[in-house]
C-alpha positions in Angstrom: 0.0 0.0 0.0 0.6 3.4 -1.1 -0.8 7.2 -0.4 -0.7 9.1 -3.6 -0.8 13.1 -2.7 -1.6 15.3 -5.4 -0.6 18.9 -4.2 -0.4 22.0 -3.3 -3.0 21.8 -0.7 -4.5 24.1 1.3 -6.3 22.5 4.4 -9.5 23.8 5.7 -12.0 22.5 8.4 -12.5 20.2 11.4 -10.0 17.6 12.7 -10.7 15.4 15.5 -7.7 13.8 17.7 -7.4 10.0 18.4 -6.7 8.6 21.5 -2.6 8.4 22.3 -0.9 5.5 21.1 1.7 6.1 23.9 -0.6 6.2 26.2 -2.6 3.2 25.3 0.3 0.7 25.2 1.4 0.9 28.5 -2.2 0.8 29.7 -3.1 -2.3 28.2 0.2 -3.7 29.4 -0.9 -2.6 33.1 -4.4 -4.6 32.7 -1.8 -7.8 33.6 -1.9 -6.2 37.0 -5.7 -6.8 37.2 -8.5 -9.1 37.8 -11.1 -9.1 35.6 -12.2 -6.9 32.8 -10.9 -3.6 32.1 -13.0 -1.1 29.9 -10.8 1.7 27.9 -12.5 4.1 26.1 -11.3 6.6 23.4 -8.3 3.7 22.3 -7.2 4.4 18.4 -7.2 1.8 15.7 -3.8 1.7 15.2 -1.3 -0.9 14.2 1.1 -0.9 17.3 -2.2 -1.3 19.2 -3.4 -4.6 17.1 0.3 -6.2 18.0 -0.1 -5.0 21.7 -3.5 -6.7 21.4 -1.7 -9.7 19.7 0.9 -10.0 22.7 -1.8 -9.7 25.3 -4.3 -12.8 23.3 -0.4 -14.7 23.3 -0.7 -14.6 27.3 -4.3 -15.9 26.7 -6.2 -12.4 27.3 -9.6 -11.4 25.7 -9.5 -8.2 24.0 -13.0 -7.1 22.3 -12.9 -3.9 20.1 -16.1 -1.9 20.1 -15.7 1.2 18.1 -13.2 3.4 20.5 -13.5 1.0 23.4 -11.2 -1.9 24.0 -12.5 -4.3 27.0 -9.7 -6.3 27.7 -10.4 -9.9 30.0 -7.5 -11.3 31.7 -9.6 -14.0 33.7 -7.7 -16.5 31.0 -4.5 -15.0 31.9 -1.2 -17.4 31.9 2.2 -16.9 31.6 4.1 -17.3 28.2 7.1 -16.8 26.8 6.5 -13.7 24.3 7.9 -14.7 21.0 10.4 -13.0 18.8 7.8 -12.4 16.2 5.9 -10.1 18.3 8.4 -8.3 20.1 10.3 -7.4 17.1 7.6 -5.4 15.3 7.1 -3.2 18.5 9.6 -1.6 20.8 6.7 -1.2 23.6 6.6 -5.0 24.0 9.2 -4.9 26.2 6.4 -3.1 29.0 4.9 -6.7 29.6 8.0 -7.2 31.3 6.8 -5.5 34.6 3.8 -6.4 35.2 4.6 -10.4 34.4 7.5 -9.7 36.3 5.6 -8.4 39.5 2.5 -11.1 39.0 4.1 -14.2 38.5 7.1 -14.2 39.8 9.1 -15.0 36.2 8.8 -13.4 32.7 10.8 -14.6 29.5 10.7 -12.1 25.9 12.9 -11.6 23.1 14.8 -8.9 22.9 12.6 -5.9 21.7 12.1 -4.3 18.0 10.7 -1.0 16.4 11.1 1.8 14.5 14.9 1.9 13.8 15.7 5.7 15.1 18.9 5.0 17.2 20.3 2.9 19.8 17.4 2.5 22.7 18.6 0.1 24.6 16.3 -1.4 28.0 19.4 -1.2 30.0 17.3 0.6 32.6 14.5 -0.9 32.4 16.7 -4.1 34.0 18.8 -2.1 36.0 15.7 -1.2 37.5 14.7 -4.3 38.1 17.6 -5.5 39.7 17.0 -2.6 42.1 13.8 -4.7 43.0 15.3 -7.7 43.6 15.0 -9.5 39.7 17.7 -12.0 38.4 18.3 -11.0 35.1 19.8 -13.4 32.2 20.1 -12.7 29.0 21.0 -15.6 26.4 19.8 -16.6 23.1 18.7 -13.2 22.1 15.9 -13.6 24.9 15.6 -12.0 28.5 14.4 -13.5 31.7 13.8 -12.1 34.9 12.6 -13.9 37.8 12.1 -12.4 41.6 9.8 -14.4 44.0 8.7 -11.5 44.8 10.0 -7.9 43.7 10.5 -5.5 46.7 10.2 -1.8 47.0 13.8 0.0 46.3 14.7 3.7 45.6 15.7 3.8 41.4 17.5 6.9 40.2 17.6 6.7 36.3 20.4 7.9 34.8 18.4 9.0 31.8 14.8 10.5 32.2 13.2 6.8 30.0 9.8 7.1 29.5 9.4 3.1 28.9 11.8 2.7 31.9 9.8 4.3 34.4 6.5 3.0 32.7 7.4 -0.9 33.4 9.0 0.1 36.8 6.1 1.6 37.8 4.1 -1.1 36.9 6.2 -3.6 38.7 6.4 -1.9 41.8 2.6 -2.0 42.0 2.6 -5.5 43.4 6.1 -5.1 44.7 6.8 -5.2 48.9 7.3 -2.3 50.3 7.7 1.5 48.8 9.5 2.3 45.3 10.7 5.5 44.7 11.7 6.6 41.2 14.1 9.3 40.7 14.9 11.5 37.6 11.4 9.8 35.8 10.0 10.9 32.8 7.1 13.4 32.7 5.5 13.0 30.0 1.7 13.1 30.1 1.1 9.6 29.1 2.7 8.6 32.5 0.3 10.6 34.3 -2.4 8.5 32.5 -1.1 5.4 33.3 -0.9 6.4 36.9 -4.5 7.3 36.9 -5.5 4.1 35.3 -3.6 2.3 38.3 -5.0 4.1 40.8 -8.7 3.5 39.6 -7.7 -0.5 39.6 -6.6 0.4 43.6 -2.6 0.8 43.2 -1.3 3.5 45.4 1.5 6.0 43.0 1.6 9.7 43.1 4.1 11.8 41.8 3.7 11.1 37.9 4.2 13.9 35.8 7.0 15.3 38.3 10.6 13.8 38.4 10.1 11.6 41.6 7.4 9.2 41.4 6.6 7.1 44.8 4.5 3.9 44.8 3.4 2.0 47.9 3.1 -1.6 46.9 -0.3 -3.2 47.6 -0.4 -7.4 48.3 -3.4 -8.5 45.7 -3.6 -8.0 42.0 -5.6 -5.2 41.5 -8.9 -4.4 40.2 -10.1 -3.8 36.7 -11.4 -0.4 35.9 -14.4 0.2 34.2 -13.9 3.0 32.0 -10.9 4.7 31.7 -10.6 7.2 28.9 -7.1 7.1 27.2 -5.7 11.4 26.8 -5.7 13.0 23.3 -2.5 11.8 21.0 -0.3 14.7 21.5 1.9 13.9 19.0 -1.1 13.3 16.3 -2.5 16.4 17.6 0.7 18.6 16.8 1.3 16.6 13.3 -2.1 18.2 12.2 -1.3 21.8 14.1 2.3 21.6 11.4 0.4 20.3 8.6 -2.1 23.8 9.2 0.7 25.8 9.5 2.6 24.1 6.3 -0.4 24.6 4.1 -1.6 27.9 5.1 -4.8 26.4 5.7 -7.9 27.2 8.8 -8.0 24.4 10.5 -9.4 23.6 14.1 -8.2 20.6 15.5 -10.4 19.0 18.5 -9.8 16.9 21.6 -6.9 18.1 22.5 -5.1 18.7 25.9 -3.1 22.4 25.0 -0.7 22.2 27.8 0.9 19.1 26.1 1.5 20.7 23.5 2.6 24.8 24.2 6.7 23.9 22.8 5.2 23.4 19.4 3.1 26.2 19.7 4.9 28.5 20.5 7.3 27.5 17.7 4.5 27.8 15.2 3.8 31.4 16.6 7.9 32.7 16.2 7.8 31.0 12.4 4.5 33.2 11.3 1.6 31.2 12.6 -1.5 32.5 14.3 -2.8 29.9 16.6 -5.6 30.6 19.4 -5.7 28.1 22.0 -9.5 27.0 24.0 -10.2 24.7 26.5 -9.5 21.2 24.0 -9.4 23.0 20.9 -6.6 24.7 19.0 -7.0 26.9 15.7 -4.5 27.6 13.3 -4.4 29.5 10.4 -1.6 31.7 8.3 -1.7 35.1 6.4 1.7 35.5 5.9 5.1 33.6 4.4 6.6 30.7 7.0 9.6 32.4 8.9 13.3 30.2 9.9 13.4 28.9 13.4 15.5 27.0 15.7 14.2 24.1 16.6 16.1 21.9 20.0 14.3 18.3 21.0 14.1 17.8 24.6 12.5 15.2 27.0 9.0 16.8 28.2 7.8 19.5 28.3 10.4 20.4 25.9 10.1 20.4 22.4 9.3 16.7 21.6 11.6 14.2 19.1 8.4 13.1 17.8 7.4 15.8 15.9 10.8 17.0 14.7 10.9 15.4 11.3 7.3 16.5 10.8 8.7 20.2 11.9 11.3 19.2 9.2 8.5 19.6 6.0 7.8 23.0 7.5 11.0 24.2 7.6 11.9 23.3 4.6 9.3 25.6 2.6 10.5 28.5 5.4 11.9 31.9 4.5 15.6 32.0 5.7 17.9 29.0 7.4 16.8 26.9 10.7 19.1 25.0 12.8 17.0 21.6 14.0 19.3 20.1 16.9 18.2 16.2 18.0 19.2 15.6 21.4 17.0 12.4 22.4 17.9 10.1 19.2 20.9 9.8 17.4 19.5 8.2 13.7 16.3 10.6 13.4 16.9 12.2 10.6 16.3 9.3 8.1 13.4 11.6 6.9 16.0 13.9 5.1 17.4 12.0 2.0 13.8 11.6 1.3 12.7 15.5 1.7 15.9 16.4 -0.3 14.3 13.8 -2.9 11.5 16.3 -3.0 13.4 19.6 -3.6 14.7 20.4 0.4 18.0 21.8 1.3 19.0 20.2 4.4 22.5 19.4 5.3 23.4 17.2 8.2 26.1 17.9 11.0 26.4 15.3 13.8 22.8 15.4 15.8 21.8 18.8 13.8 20.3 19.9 10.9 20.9 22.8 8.5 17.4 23.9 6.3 17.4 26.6 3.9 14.0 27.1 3.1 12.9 26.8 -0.5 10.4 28.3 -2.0 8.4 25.1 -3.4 8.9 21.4 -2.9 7.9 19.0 -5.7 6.4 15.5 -5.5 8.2 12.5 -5.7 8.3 8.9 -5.2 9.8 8.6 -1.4 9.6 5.9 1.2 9.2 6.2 5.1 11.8 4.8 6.5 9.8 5.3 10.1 6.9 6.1 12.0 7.1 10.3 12.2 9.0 10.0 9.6 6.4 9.0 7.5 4.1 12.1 8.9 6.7 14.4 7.8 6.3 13.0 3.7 2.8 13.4 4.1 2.6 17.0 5.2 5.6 17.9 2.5 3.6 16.4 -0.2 0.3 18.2 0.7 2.3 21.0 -0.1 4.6 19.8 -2.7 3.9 20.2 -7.0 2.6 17.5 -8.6 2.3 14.2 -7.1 4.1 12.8 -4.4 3.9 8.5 -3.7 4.6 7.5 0.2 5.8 4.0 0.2 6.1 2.3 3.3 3.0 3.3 4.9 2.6 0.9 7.1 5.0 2.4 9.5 2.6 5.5 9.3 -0.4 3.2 10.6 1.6 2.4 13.5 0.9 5.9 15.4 -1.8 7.5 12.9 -5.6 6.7 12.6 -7.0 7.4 8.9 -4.6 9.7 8.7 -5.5 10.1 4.8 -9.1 10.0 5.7 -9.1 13.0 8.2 -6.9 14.9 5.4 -9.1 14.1 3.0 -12.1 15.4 5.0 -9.8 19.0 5.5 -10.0 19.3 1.2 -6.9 17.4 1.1 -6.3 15.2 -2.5 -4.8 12.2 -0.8 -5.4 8.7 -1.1 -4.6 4.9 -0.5 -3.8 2.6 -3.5 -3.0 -0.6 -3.1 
């Protein structure tokens, strides 16, 4: 499968937001922790969250899709070795380690895959574990941990890991004693996966800040009965770019505008107007795009996610911006394919150098990864002629319909197989 995008573009109208695929994944990984049936609302149709889904029916747990809710059954639930086959196609995977880890006592899975954007080692995630009491061995391209019990420890990260404190968290739910998580990640989808914990009866505050504390409880936990997963930031911001990019009105809904004020505010200093509401957002442009500096930064800094989407903008903006990538090392696989398409973007070490052009022209290009693949889109809404995305199924991983909701905004985009 293909998307064919037959540009310029000017987008115009109503977009809704999906529920966050970050968020969702560790969720569904923390319904291990509970007894009975959990009931999500507002979960995407997305394909990291049909391999989630896959991993979970592997353990033998019922998940039933209907429409935006997910109702996920682990009455069924066993322990199984998680296969390479699964693990690979998903970096998040690994987040089953936790919880198994913390409920039974043992948990075997293959070393983890995804999107190929640098080195993102689970170091942490075991070094964590350790902390808590786990014997680790590693062999055979597989990794088992076993702890009859995991006990409460104080963890200091040495990097702020959102999947690291995501699967500690989760393990210390069940775990003896206190756990106390220093230098944790804040991003927003921790703060929902604390809140879906706490409905099920676990006992964590903290999430959001950079020391998270949870007081282990002795039973699994309770299934909640309807937890509604936050807006998709990241989706959310692609669409407040691809507004921007096209010099389109466009109001984009269900949206949380704190998680996103970074990009904003970078939208604003490049020639943007943007009026925030309560879980709405507007954009709209009158004049040319303006250069900016752009610098990636764990939350609430400006997130790696929507750099190479940022990318497409810049490319098509008066003057030369300097895009500095300090979470990955290899995210910039987007450029060879924008330069494909008419950009002038050199690279230096983690940074970029874009001299705006005045047009970009359609190609043939491939995404090489998830965001990525977001960026070709919004340059060939805006690009001469035709542009082809291959390799669209990395683009499904993190985007609902994305063609579809385009399309609705006036967009000439479509899906050939």
């Amino acid at each position: 499968m293909r998307l064919v995008i037959k540009g310029p573009n000017v987008l115009k109208g109503k977009i809704r937001v999906s529920g966050a695929k970050n968020a969702i994944l560790p969720i569904l990984c923390a319904c291990l922790l509970c007894d009975g049936e959990s009931v999500i609302h507002g979960v995407p149709q997305l394909g990291d969250v049909a391999v989630m889904s896959a991993v979970l029916r592997h353990l033998k747990v019922l998940c039933r899709r209907e429409g935006e809710t997910l109702k996920v059954d682990t009455s069924s639930l066993q322990l199984e070795e998680i296969p390479e086959e699964l693990t690979r196609r998903m970096r998040a995977s690994c987040l089953v380690m936790g919880p198994l880890l913390a409920r039974f006592g043992r948990v075997k899975i293959a070393a983890p895959g995804g999107c190929n954007i640098g080195a993102r080692p689970i170091d942490l995630h075991l070094k964590g574990l350790k902390a808590m009491g786990a014997k680790i061995t590693e062999r055979a391209g597989f990794i088992v941990a076993e702890a009859e019990r995991l006990r409460g420890a104080e963890i200091h990260l040495d990097l702020p890991s959102v999947g690291a404190t995501e699967n500690l968290m989760m393990a210390a739910v069940l775990a003896e004693g206190t756990t106390i998580i220093g230098n944790a990640a804040k991003e927003p989808e921790i703060v929902d996966l604390q809140n879906f914990l706490n409905r099920a009866g676990a006992r964590i505050r903290g999430a959001g800040t950079s020391t998270i504390r949870i007081e282990g409880v002795s039973k699994p936990l309770q299934a909640p009965k309807g937890h509604q997963v936050i807006p998709d930031r990241i989706e959310a911001g692609t669409h407040l770019i691809a507004a921007a990019l096209t010099g389109g009105e466009v109001e984009v809904e269900n949206v949380i505008p704190e998680h996103l004020e970074p990009l904003i505010a970078k939208l604003r200093e490049a020639g943007a107007e943007v009026e925030v509401g309560e879980d709405k957002i507007w954009v709209w442009r009158r004049k040319p795009l303006k250069a900016v500096d752009v610098r990636t930064m764990p939350y609430p800094g400006f997130p790696t996610d929507l750099q190479a989407p940022m990318c497409a903008l810049l490319s098509v903006a008066e003057g030369t911006s300097v895009v500095t990538e300090n979470i990955f090392e290899n995210r910039f696989r987007h450029v060879p394919e924008l330069q494909r398409m008419g950009a002038d973007i050199r690279i230096e070490g983690r940074t970029l150098i874009i001299k705006g052009v005045p047009q970009l022209v359609g190609a043939r290009v491939e995404a090489p990864d998830l965001r990525a693949g977001a960026a070709l889109v919004l340059a060939g809404l805006v690009a001469e002629n035709t542009t082809i995305v291959e390799g669209i199924g990395h683009i499904d991983r993190g985007y609902e319909n994305l063609e579809g909701k385009y399309r609705r905004l006036g967009a000439c985009i479509e899906r050939v197989g």
